[in-house]
C-alpha angles and dihedrals in degrees: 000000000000095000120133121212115216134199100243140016113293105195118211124289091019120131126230137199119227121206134204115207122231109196094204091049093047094046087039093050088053095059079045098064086039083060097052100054090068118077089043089082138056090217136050116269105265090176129027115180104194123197116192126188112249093242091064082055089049097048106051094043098174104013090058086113094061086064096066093038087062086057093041086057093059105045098037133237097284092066120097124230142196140141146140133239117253131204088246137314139250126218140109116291080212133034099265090011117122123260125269130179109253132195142190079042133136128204137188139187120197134204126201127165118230 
């Protein structure tokens, strides 16, 4: 029928983005945030809790677990992970900016005593 379902209310007259998903950007992007975890801390990570946004589950289907690998990559295989997927994320786009409610985004936090 042509129709497209979304996630939450869109009132009349708003605008909307479509995205097209790109597997190798979004398991790339997640090696990327990974990366730049790094040089934030004085220590290796000993702990990374990663939440990913449910579309980028969606969205890699099968090759969700490549995801995780290109994290894994970057913290080595004595870190521990763990995480959960959200429903998107809010935060600046740019440092003072205002929030915005992002999605297809993953996030980490990383612990490391020092």
């Amino acid at each position: 029928d042509k129709s497209m379902t979304f996630a939450g209310n869109i009132p009349a007259g708003s605008y909307a983005r479509l995205m097209k998903a790109n597997f190798d950007r979004l398991i790339d992007a997640a090696g990327s945030a990974a990366e730049a975890c790094e040089p934030l801390t004085r220590a290796a990570s000993q702990f990374a809790l990663l939440i990913s946004c449910v579309g980028r589950k969606m969205a890699l289907n099968q090759r969700i677990d490549e995801e995780i690998e290109a994290v894994r990559h970057v913290f080595g295989e004595t870190a521990i992970m763990g995480g959960f997927y959200s429903y998107g994320e809010i935060s600046p786009l740019v440092k003072g900016d205002a929030c915005e409610l992002l999605n297809q985004t993953m996030t980490i936090t990383t612990f490391a005593e020092i």
